[in-house]
C-alpha positions as CSV (number, residue, x, y, z in Angstrom):
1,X,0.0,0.0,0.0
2,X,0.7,3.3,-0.8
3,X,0.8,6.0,1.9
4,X,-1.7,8.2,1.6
5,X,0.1,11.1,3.4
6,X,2.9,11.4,1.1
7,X,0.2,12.6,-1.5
8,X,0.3,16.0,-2.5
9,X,-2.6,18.1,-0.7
10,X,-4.3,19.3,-4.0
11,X,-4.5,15.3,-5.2
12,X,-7.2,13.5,-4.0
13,X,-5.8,10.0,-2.9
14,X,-7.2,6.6,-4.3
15,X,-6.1,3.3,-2.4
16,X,-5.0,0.6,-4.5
17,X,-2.4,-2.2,-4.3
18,X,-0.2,-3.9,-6.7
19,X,-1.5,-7.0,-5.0
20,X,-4.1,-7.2,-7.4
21,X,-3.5,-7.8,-11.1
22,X,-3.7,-4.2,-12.4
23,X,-4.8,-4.6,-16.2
24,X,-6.0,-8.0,-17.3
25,X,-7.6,-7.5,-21.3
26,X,-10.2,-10.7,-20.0
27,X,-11.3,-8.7,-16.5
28,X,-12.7,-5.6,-18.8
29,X,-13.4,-7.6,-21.6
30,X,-11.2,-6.3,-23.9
31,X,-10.3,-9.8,-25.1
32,X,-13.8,-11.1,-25.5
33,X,-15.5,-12.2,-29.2
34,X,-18.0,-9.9,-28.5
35,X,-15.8,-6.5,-27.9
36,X,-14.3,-7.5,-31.4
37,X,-17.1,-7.5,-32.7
38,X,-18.5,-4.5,-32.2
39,X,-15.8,-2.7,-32.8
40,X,-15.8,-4.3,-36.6
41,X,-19.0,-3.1,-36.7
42,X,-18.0,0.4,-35.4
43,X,-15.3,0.8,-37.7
44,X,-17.0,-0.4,-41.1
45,X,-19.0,2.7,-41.7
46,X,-15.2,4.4,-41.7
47,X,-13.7,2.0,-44.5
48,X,-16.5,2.4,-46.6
49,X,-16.8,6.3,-46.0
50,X,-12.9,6.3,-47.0
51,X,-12.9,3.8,-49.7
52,X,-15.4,6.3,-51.5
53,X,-13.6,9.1,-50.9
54,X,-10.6,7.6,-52.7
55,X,-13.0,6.0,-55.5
56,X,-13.9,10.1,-55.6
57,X,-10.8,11.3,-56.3
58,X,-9.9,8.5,-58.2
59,X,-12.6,9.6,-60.3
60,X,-11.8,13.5,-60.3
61,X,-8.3,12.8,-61.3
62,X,-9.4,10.8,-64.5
63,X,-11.4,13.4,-65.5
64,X,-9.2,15.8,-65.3
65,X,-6.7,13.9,-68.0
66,X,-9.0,15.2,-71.4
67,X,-9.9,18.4,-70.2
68,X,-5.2,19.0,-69.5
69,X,-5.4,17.5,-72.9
70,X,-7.9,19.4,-74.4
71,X,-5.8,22.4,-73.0
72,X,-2.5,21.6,-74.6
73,X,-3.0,23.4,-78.0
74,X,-4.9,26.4,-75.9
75,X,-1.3,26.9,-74.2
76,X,0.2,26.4,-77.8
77,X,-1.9,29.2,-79.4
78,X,-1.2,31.3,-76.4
79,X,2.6,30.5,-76.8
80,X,2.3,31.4,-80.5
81,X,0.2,34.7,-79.8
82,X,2.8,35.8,-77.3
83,X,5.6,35.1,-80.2
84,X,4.2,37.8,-82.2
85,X,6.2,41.5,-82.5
86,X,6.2,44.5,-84.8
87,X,8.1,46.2,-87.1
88,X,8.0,49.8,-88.4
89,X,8.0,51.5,-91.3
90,X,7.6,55.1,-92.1
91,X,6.1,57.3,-95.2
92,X,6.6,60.8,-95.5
93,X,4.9,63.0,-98.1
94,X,5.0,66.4,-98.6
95,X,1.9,68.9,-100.1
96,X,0.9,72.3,-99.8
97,X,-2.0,73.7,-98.5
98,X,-4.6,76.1,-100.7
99,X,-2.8,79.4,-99.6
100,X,-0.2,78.3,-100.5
101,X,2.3,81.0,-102.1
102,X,3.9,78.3,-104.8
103,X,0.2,77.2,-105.3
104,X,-0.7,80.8,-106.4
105,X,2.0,81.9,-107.8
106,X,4.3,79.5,-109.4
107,X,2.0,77.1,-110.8
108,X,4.3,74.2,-113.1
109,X,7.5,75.8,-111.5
110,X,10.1,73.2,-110.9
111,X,11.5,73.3,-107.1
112,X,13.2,71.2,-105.0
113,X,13.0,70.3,-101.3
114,X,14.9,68.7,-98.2
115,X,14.1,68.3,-94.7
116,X,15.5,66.6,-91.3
117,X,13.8,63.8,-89.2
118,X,14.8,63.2,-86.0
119,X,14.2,59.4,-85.3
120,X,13.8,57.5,-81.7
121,X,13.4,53.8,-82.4
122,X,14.6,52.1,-79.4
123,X,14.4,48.1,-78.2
124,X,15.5,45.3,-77.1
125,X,16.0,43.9,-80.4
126,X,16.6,47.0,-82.7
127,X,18.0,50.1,-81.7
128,X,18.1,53.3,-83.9
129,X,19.1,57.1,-83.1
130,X,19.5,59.9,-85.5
131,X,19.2,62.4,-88.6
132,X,17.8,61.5,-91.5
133,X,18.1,63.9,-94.6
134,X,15.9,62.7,-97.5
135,X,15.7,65.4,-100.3
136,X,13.7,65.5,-103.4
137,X,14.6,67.7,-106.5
138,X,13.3,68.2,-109.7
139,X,9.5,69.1,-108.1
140,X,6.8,70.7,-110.2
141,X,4.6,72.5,-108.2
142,X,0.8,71.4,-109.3
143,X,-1.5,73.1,-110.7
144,X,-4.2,72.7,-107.5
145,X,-4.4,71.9,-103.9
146,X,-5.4,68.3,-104.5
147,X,-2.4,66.8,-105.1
148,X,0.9,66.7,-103.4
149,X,4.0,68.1,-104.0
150,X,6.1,65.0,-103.4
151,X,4.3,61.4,-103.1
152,X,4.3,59.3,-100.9
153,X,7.7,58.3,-100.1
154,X,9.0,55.8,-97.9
155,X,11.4,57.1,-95.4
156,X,12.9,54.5,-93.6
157,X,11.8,50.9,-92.5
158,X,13.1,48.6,-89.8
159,X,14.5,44.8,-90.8
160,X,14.1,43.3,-87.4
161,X,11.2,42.4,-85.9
162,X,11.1,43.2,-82.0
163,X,8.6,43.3,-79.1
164,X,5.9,46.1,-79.2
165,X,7.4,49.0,-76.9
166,X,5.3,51.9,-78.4
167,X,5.9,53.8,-81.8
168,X,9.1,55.5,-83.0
169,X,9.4,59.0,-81.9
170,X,9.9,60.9,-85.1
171,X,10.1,65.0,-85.8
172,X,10.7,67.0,-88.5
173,X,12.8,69.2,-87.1
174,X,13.8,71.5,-90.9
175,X,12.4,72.2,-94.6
176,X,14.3,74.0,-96.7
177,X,14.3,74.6,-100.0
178,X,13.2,76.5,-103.4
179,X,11.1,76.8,-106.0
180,X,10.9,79.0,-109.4
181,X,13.9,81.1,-110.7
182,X,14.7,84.7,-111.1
183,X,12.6,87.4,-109.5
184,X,9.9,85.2,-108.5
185,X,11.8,82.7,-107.0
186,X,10.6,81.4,-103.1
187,X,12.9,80.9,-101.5
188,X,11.9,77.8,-98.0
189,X,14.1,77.7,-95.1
190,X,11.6,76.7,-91.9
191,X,13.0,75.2,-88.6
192,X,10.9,74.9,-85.4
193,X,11.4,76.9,-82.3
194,X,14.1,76.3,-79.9
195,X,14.9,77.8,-76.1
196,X,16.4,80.9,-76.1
197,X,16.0,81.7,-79.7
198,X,13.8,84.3,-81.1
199,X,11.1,82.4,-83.3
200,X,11.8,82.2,-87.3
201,X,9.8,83.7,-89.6
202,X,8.8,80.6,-91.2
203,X,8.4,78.7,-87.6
204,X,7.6,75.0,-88.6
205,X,5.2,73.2,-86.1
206,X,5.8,69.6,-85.9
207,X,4.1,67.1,-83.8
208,X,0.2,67.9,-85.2
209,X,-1.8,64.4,-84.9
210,X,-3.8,63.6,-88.0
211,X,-6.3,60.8,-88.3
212,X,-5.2,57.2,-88.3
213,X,-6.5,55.4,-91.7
214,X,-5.3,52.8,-93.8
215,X,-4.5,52.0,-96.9
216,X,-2.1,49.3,-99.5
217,X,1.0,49.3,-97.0
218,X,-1.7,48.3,-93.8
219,X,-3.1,50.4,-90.8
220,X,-1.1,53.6,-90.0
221,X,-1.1,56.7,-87.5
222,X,0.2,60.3,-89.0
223,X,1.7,63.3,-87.8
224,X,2.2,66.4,-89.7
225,X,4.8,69.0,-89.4
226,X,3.5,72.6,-91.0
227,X,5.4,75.7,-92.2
228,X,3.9,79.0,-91.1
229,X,4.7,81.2,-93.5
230,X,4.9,79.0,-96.8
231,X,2.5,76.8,-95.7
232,X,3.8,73.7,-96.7
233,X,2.8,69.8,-94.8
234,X,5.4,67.2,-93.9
235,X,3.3,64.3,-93.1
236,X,4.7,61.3,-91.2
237,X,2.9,57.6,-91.6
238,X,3.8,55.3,-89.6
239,X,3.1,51.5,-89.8
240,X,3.0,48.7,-87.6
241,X,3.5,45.9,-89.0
242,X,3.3,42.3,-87.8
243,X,5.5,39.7,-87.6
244,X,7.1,37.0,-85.6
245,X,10.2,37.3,-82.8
């Protein structure tokens, strides 16, 4: 026996002995047919319940094989869409507008003209900076406002093909140039305003936003630079054009 004084005071003390056998599986009938028993019949419910789960996800898991099938040339055709880049091109033409001074005055005259394009084209693929300095002799000036002084023209054109990071950032920056001889010759020579500069007397505004269209060469967006005094139009087209990386 125990003594029950050496029990700590917040215990309550229970008397037992060692003398008796302390855990016998037959006593509680732990050992007995009919404790098996029902405790096959408290644990079949379980199996089944788990056997169906698994059957379940069995089944979820072989559904889901046609539809990751199905999906394989989604993924493709989004792996081919994301392949696709651009290229640019840009058109430049040159006409005059119905005030015109060469329009009213020097109708059939011959001419020529030159300009400057400064030309931003920068990514991962292609990178361009500069001047460019297309010029055009031998113009006849037209005898109306409906048609152009110089046709449509292509300026320049990129050969690689890169990821779309915006458009080119192109301004025309100069014209210059004649038309007619003698006394009644007109004389161009337009540049746009700079800091700390008084403004010329032909001030050329570049930058004006025209209407995107289309046409042959595909979709385009225009800008047009325009002289003040000679009122002559530099327009810009630019084309995006598609095409794989």
């Amino acid at each position: 026996m125990i003594d029950q004084k050496r029990w700590h005071r917040g215990f309550v003390p229970v008397p037992f002995s060692f003398s008796k056998r302390f855990c016998c599986r037959y006593q509680f009938g732990i050992g007995s047919k009919r404790h098996w028993a029902r405790r096959a019949d408290h644990r079949s419910p379980r199996i089944v319940a788990r056997g169906f789960m698994r059957f379940r996800t069995l089944c979820r898991l072989l559904a889901l094989v046609p539809v990751g099938f199905g999906l394989a040339p989604l993924g493709q055709a989004l792996g081919a869409a994301a392949e696709l880049g651009v290229r640019h091109r840009i058109d430049v033409m040159v006409s005059a507008e119905p005030d015109a001074p060469v329009l009213s005055r020097l109708k059939g005259a011959k001419g020529e003209l030159s300009f400057t394009v400064r030309l931003s084209a920068n990514s991962k693929e292609s990178k361009f900076f500069g001047m460019l300095r297309p010029s055009f002799p031998d113009i006849a000036v037209p005898d109306g406002a409906g048609k152009p002084l110089v046709q449509q023209t292509k300026l320049w054109e990129e050969e690689v093909c890169h990821q779309r990071r915006g458009l080119p950032k192109v301004t025309v920056t100069q014209l210059g140039g004649h038309f007619g001889e003698g006394e009644g010759r007109i004389e161009i020579s337009a540049i746009n305003r700079h800091i700390g500069v008084l403004v010329p007397p032909d001030e050329l505004t570049p930058g004006i936003k025209l209407d995107p269209g289309s046409d042959s060469f595909g979709v385009f967006l225009a800008f047009r630079a325009q002289t003040r005094n000679s009122r002559l139009n530099v327009d810009l087209k630019i084309y995006p054009i598609d095409c794989f990386l």
